[in-house]
N, C-alpha and C positions, 0 to 999 in steps of 0.2 A: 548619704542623702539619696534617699527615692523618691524619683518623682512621678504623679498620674497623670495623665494626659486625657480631660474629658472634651469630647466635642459638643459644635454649636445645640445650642440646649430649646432654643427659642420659644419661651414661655413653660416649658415644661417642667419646671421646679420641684410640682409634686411629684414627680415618676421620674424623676433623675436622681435628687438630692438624695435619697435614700440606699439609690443601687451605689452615689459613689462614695455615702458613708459604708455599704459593706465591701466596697471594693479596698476602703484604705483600711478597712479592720483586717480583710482577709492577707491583705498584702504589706501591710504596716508599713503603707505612704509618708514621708516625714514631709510629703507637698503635692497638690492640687495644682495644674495651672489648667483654666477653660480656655477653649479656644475661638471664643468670639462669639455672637451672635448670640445672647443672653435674649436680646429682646428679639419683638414681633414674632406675629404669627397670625395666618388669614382670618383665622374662624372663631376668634374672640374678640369681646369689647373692651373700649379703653378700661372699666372698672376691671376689667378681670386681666388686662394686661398691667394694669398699676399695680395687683394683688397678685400677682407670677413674682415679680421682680422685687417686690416687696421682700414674699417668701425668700428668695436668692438672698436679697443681701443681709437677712436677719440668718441667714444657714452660713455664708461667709464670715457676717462678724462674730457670730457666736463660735467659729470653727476657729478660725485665728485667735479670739480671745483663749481657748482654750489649747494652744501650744501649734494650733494645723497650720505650717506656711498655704496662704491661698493665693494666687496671680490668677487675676479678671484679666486677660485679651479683650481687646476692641476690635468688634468686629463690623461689617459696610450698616448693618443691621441696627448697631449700637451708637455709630457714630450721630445721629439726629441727634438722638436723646440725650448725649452730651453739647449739646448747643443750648448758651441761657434760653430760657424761655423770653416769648415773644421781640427775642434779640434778630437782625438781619440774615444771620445765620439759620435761625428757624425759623423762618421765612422760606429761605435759599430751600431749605433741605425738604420742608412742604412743598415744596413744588416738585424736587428733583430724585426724592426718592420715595421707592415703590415699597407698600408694606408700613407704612410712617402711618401710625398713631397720632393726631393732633392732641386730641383729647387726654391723650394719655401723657402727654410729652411731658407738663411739668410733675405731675408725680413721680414719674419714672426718672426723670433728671435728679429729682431730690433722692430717692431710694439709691440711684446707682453714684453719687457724689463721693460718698465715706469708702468706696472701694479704691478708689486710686486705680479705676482701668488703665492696662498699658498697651502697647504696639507691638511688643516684645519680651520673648524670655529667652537666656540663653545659659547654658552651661556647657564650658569646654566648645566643642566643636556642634554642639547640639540648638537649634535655634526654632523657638516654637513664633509662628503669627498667625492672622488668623487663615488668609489665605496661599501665603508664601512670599518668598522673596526669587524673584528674577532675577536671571544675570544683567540684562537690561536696565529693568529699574535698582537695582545695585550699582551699575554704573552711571546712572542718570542721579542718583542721589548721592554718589559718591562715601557711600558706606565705607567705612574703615570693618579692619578685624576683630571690631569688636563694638557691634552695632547696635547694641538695645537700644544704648543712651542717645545716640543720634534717631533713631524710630522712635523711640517715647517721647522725644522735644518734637517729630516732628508731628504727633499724634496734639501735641498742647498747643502749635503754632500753627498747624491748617489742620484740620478735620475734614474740612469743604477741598481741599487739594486733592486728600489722599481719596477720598468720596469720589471724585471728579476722575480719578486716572481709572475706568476701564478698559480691559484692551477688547478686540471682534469678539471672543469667545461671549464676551458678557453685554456684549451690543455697544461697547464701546469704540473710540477709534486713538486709545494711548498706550504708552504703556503700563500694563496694572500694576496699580501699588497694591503693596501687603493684605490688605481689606477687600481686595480684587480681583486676582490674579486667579483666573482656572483651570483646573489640574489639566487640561491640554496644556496650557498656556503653562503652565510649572515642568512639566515632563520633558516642554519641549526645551527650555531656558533655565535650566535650575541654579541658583550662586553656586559655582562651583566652590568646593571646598567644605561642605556642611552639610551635617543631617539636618534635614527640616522635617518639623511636624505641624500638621498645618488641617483645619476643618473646612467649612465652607462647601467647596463640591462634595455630596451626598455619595457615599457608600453603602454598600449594603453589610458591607463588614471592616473591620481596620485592612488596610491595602497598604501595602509596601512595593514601591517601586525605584529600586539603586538607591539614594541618600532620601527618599522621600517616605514617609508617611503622613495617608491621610487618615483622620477620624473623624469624620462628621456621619454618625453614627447612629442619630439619634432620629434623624429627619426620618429617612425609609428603611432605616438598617437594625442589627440586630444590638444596639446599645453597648458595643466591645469600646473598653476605654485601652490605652496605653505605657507602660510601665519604665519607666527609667531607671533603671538599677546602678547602684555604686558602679560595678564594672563595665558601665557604660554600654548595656545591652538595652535594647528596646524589644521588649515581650507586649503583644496581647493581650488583655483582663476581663475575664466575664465574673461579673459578682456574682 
């Protein structure tokens, strides 16, 4: 099994979904996982952010219908949009988070539904979120060794939790959950014992630093996604 590793995309559907269909022809990916942050972005309208995300999830479902494993991450970005529409929740998150689309909220809730966004992906020792996991909040959530399933319940039972834990780096005053946490703040506290692969804080190229890689790639960098090979290497990918 090889898996790609593409970073936070944020509305860029049509100038991503293409590089990481030739990224999985050139590299015959048997799996896709994104790493958060699907939606928002400053300089477009709710109509054209409903029609971003739209685009994603007809390239997702038509990919998986067609034999491609695909894993959506949730990332601080996405997590509004997963709140029912005009429920307390989306209320809560009009207020509290920056970048939030109102106007766009129920379409984009309806488009990103049929993905089954998750909190986590992992194989062997290897653990992808969107922004990492801390030694900190690993022990404050009390993660076991084998953590998806505890981060995916806890992505379906607070949203507004995991949204709420920032730590200084991000003007917060907690510790960052997975949706939060930045690469100062990952560098300095890593869960020991795992490679993490993690977007969020902007690179200008994929960056490896001891168990860490980041890929958010796409925001000011030069679009390099990440490769997971059978023998558990993590290589580099320019389509």
């Amino acid at each position: 099994m090889t898996t790609l590793f593409v970073g936070d995309i944020h509305l860029k559907s049509a100038h991503v979904l293409p590089a990481v269909d030739r990224a999985v022809a050139m590299v015959g990916a048997d799996e896709v996982v994104f790493l958060g942050d699907v939606c928002d972005d400053w300089d477009v309208t709710a109509r054209e952010a409903v029609a971003a995300v739209r685009m994603f999830a007809d390239w997702v479902q038509a990919r998986r219908a067609a034999g491609l494993d695909v894993t959506v991450l949730a990332g601080n970005h996405d997590l509004p949009y997963l709140a029912r529409p005009r429920s307390a929740e989306f209320h809560w998150f009009r207020r509290e988070a920056d970048g939030f689309k109102p106007r766009a909220h129920e379409g984009v809730h309806e488009a990103l539904k049929p993905l089954d966004m998750r909190l986590a992906w992992r194989r062997g020792r290897v653990l992808a979120t969107h922004a990492g996991v801390t030694g900190a909040w690993a022990a404050y959530a009390g993660l076991s060794d084998s953590p998806e399933g505890e981060l995916d319940r806890r992505l379906r039972e607070s949203p507004m939790h995991l949204f709420d834990m920032a730590g200084p780096a991000r003007g917060g005053r907690s510790t960052p959950s997975p949706v939060w946490a930045d690469r100062t703040e990952l560098e300095a506290d890593p869960w020991a014992g795992w490679i993490q692969v993690v977007g969020h804080t902007p690179v200008p190229t994929v960056a490896n630093v001891g168990d860490l890689w980041f890929c958010d790639t796409w925001t000011d960098g030069d679009g390099l996604m990440l490769l997971l090979s059978d023998d558990g290497s993590l290589v580099p990918v320019r389509p």
